[in-house]
KOLSETI-148004 format. One record per residue (C-alpha): x, y, z; residue in three letters. Coordinates in Angstrom, 1 decimal, padded with zeros to 4 digits. Layout:
% KOLSETI-148004
+--------+--------+--------+-----+
!   east !  north !     up !  aa !
+--------+--------+--------+-----+
!      X !      Y !      Z ! ALA !
...
+--------+--------+--------+-----+
This chain:
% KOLSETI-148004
+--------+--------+--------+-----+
!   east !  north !     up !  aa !
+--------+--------+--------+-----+
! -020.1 !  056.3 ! -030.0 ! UNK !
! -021.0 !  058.8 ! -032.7 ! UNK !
! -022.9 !  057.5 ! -035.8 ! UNK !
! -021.1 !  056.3 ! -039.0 ! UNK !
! -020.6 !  059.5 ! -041.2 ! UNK !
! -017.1 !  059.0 ! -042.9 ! UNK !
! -017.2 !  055.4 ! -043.1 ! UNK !
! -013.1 !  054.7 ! -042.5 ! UNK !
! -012.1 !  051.3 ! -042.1 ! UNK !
! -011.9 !  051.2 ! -038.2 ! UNK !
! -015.8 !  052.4 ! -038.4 ! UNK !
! -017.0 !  049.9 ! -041.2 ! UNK !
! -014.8 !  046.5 ! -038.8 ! UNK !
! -017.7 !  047.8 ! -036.1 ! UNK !
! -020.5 !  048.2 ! -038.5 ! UNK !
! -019.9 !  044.6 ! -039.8 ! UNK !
! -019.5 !  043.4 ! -035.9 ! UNK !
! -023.4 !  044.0 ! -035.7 ! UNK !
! -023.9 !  043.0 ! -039.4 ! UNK !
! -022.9 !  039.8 ! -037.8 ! UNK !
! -024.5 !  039.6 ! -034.8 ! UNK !
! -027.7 !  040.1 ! -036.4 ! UNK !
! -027.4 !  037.2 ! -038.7 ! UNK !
! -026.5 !  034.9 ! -036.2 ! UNK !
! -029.2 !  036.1 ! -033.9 ! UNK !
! -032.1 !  036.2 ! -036.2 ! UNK !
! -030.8 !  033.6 ! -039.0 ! UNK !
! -032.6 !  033.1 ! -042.7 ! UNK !
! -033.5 !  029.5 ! -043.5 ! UNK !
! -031.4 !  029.6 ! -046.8 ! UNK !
! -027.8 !  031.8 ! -047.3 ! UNK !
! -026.0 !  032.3 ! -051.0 ! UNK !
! -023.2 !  034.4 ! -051.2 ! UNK !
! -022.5 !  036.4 ! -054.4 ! UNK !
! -019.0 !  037.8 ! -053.6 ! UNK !
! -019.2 !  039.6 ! -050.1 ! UNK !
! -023.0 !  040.0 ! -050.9 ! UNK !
! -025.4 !  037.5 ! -048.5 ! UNK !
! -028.1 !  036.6 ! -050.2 ! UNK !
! -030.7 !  035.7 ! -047.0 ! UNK !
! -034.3 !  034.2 ! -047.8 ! UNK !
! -036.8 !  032.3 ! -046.0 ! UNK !
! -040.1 !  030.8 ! -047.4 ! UNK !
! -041.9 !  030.7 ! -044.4 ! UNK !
! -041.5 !  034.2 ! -042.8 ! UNK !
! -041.7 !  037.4 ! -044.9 ! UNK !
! -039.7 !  039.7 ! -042.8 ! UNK !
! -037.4 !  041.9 ! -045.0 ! UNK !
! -034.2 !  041.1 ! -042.6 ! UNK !
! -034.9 !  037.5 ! -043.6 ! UNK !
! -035.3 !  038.4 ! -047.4 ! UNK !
! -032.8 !  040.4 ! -048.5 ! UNK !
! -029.4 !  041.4 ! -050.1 ! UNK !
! -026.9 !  042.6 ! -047.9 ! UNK !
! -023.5 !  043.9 ! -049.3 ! UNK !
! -021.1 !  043.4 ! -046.9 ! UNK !
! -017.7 !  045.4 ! -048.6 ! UNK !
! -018.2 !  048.8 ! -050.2 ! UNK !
! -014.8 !  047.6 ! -052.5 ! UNK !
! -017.0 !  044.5 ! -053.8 ! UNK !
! -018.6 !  046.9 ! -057.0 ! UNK !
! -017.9 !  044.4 ! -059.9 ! UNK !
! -020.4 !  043.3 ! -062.2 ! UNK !
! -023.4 !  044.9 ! -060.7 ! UNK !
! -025.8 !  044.3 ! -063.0 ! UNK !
! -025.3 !  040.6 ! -063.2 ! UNK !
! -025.5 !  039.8 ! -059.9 ! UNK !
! -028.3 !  041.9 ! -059.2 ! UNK !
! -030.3 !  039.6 ! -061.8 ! UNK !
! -029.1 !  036.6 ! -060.4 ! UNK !
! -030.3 !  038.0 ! -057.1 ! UNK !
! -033.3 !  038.5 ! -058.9 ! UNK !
! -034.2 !  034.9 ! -059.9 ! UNK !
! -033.5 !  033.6 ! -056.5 ! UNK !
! -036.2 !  036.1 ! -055.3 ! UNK !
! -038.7 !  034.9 ! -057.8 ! UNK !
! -038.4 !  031.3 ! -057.0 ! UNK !
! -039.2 !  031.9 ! -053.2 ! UNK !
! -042.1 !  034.4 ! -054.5 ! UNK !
! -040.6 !  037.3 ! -053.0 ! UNK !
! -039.5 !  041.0 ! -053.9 ! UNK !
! -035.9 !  041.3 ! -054.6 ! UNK !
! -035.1 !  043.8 ! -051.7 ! UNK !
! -031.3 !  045.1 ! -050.9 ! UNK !
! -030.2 !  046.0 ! -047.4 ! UNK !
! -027.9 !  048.7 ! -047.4 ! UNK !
! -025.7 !  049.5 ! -044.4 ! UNK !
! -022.7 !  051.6 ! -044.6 ! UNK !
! -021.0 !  048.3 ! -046.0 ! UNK !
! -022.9 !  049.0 ! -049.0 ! UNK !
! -020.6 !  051.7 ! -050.2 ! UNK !
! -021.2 !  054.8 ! -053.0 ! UNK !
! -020.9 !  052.9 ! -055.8 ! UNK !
! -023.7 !  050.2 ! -055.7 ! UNK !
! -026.1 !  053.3 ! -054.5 ! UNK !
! -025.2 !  054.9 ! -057.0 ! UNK !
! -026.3 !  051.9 ! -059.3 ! UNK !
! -029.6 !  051.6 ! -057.8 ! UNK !
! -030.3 !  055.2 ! -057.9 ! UNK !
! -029.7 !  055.2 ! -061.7 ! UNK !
! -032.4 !  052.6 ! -062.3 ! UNK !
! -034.8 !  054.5 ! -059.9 ! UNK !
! -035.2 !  051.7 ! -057.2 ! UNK !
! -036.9 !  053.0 ! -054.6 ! UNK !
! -035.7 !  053.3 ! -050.6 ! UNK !
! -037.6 !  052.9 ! -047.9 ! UNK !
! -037.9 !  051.6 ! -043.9 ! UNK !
! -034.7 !  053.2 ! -042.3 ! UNK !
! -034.1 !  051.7 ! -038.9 ! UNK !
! -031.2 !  052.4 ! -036.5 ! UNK !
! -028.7 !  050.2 ! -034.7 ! UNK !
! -028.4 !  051.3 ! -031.4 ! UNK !
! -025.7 !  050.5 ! -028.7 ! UNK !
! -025.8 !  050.6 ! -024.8 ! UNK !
! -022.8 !  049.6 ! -022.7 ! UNK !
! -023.8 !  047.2 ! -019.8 ! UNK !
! -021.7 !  049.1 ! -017.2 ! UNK !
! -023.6 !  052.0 ! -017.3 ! UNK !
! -027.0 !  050.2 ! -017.4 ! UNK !
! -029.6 !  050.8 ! -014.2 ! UNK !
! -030.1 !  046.8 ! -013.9 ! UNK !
! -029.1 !  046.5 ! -010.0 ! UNK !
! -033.3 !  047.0 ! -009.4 ! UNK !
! -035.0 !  045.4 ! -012.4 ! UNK !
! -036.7 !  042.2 ! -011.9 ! UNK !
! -035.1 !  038.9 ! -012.0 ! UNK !
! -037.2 !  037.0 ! -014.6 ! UNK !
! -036.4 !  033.3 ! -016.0 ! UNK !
! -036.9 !  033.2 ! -019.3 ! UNK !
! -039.5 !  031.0 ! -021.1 ! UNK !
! -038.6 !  027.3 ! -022.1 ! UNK !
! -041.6 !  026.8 ! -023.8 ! UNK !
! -041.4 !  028.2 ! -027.4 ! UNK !
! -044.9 !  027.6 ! -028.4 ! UNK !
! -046.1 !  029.9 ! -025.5 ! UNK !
! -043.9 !  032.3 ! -026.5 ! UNK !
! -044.7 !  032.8 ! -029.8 ! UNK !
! -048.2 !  032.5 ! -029.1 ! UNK !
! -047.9 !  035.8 ! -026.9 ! UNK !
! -045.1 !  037.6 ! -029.6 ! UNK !
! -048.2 !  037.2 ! -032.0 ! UNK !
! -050.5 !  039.0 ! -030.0 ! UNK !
! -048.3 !  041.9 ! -028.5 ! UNK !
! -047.1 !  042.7 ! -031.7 ! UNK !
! -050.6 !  042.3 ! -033.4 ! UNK !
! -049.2 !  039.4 ! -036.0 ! UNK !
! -051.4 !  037.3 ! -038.0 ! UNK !
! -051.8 !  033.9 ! -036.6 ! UNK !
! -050.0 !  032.5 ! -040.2 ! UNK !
! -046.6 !  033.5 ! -039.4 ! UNK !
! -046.3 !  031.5 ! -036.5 ! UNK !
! -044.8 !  028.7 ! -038.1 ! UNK !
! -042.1 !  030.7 ! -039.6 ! UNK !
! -041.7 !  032.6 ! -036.6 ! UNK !
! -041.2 !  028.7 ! -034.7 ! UNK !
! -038.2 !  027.9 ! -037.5 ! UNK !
! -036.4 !  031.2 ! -037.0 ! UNK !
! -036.5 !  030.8 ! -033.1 ! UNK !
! -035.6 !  027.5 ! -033.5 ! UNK !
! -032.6 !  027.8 ! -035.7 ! UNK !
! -031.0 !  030.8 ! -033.4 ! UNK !
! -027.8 !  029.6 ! -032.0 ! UNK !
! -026.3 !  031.7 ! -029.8 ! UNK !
! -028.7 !  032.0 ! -026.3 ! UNK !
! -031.8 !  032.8 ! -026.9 ! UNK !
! -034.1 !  034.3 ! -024.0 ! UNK !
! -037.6 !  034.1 ! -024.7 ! UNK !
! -039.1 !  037.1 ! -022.3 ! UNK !
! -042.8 !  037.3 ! -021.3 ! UNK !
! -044.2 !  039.6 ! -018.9 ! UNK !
! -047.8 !  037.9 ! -018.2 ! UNK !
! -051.3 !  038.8 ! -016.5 ! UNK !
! -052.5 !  035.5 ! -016.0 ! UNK !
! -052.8 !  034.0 ! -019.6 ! UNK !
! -052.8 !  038.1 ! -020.8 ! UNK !
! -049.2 !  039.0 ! -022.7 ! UNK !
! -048.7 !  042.4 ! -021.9 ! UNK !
! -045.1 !  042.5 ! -023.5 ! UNK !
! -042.5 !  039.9 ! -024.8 ! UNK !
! -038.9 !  040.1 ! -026.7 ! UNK !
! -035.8 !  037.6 ! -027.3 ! UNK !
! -032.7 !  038.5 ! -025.8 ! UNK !
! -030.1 !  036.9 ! -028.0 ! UNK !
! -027.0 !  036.2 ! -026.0 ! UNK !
! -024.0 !  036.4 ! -028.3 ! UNK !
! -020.4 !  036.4 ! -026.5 ! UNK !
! -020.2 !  039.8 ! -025.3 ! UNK !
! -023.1 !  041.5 ! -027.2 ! UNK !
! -026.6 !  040.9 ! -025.8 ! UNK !
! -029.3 !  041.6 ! -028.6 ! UNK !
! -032.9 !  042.6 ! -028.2 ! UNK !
! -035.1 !  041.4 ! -031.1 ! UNK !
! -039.1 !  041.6 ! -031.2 ! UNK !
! -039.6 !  043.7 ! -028.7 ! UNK !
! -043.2 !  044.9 ! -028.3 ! UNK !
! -046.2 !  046.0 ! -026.0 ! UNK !
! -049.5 !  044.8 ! -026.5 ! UNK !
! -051.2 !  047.6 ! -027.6 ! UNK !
! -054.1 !  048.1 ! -024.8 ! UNK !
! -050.6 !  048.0 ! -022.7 ! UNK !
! -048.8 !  050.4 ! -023.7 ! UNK !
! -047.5 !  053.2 ! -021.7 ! UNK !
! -047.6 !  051.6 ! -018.6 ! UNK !
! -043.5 !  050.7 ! -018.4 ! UNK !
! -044.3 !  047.5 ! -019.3 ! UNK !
! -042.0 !  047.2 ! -022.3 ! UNK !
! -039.0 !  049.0 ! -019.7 ! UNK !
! -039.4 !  046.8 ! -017.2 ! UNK !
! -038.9 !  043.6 ! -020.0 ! UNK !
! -036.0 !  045.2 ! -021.7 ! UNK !
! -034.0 !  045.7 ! -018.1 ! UNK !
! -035.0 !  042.1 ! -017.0 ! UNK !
! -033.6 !  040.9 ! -019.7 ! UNK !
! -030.5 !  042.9 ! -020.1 ! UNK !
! -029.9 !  041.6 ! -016.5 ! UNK !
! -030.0 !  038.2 ! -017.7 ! UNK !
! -027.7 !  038.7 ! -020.1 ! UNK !
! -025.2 !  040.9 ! -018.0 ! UNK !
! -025.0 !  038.0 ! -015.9 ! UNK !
! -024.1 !  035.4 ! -018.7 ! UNK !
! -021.2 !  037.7 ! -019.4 ! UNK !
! -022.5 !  039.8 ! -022.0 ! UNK !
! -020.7 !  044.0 ! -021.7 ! UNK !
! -022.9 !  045.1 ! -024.5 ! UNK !
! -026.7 !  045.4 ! -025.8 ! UNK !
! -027.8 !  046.3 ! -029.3 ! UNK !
! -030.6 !  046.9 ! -030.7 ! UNK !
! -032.7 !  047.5 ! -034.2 ! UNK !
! -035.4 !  050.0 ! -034.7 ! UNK !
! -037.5 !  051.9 ! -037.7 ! UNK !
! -036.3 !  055.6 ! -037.5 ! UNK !
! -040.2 !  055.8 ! -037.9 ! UNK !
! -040.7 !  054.4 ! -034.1 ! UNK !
! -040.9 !  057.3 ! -032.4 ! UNK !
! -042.0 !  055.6 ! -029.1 ! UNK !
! -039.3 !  053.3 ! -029.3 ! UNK !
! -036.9 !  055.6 ! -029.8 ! UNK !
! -037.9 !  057.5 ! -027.3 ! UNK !
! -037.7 !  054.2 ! -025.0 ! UNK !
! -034.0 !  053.2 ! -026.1 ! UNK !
! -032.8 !  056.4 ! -025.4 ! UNK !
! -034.4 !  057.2 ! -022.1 ! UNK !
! -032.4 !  053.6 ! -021.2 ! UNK !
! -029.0 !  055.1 ! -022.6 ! UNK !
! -029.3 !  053.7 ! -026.1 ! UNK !
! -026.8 !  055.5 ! -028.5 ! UNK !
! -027.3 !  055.1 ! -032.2 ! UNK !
! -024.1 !  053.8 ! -033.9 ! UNK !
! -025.4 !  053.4 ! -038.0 ! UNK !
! -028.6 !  053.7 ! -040.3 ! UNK !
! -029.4 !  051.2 ! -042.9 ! UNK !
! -032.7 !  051.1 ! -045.4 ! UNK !
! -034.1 !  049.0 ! -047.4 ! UNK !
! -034.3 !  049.5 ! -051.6 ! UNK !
! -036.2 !  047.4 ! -054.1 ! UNK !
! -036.8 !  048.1 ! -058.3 ! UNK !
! -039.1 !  050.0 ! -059.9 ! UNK !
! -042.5 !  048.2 ! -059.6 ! UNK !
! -041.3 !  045.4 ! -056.7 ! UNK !
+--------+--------+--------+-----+
């Protein structure tokens, strides 16, 4: 699939397929809709997926300004920056809006797609994922070099996931090398937190995870596995494409002067 350029209606059905997925699969403790606008926020993680506005119909362009400052106080009373997530749903007119007040945009990622037919899983490792949350999390903090404060928050977003979740490890004794979830979703399998501790790293560590898990998921029905990544990752990008990856849409982030 080619990336999202003219945006038609048959292109923006998929793009809000993965819009979707994502919330189900890595859901915000609190959800207000202004319009088709979801308003996602959660006190106890700071993650900008789980703080954010996310326009969900290019048509929706009414009142702008209003809603934007009502976006605004529902930021302030969680103590967080009022940040937009703009995905080809987004449309012309609300970037437009922002680019007028000078609001600043920054961390593009990609969405990424692999069909599981033409996936290499036939050798990767059968792996069980974990049951026991807390010994996940405790190893997600250190392969992706967290601070020990988010684990809470990390615990409620895990917790409130509820499609399949596979909590993946790959271990050296009580070492975590590398660790991801596997959200199992119908017939999309997505890969969230995916990381490689960092004296790990180059070692196929994080390859050998990924295809483990895609396994898992393959076998629970899933045809389809989709990913997120900061167009800044080189290494990962590098990763997901080796594996057959394809990128499908961009979206960034924007906040107002002075956020």
């Amino acid at each position: 699939m080619a990336p999202v350029s003219g945006h038609p209606a048959s292109v923006l059905a998929i793009v809000r397929r993965y819009e979707a997925a994502g919330f189900r699969a890595w859901p915000a403790a609190a959800v207000h809709y202004d319009g088709t606008w979801v308003v996602r926020l959660t006190a106890g993680h700071p993650a900008k997926r789980l703080n954010s506005v996310n326009p969900l119909d290019p048509g929706d362009t009414q009142h702008i300004a209003e809603r934007i400052a009502r976006a605004s106080r529902r930021f302030d009373a969680y103590g967080r920056p009022l940040t937009f997530r703009m995905s080809p749903l987004s449309g012309k007119v609300l970037s437009k809006h922002l680019d007028e007040a000078s609001w600043s945009r920054f961390d593009e990622s990609l969405v990424m797609r692999l069909p599981l037919k033409e996936a290499e899983l036939d050798a990767a490792m059968d792996q069980i994922p974990l049951k026991d949350i807390s010994r996940f999390i405790g190893a997600a903090i250190r392969t992706n070099g967290s601070d020990a404060s988010l684990r809470p928050g990390l615990s409620e977003v895990i917790g409130a996931i509820q499609p399949e979740a596979g909590l993946f490890a790959l271990e050296d004794g009580n070492d975590p090398l590398a660790t991801l979830i596997c959200v199992h979703d119908g017939d999309l399998a997505g890969l969230f937190e995916v990381a490689t501790e960092k004296s790990a790293r180059k070692k196929g560590h994080g390859r050998n995870l990924i295809l483990s898990a895609l396994k898992w998921a393959r076998l629970r029905g899933a045809r389809e596995a989709w990913l997120q990544v900061e167009a800044g990752n080189v290494a990962a990008l590098s990763l997901y494409r080796s594996l057959g990856f394809e990128e499908v849409y961009r979206y960034h982030y924007r906040r107002p002067p002075g956020a």
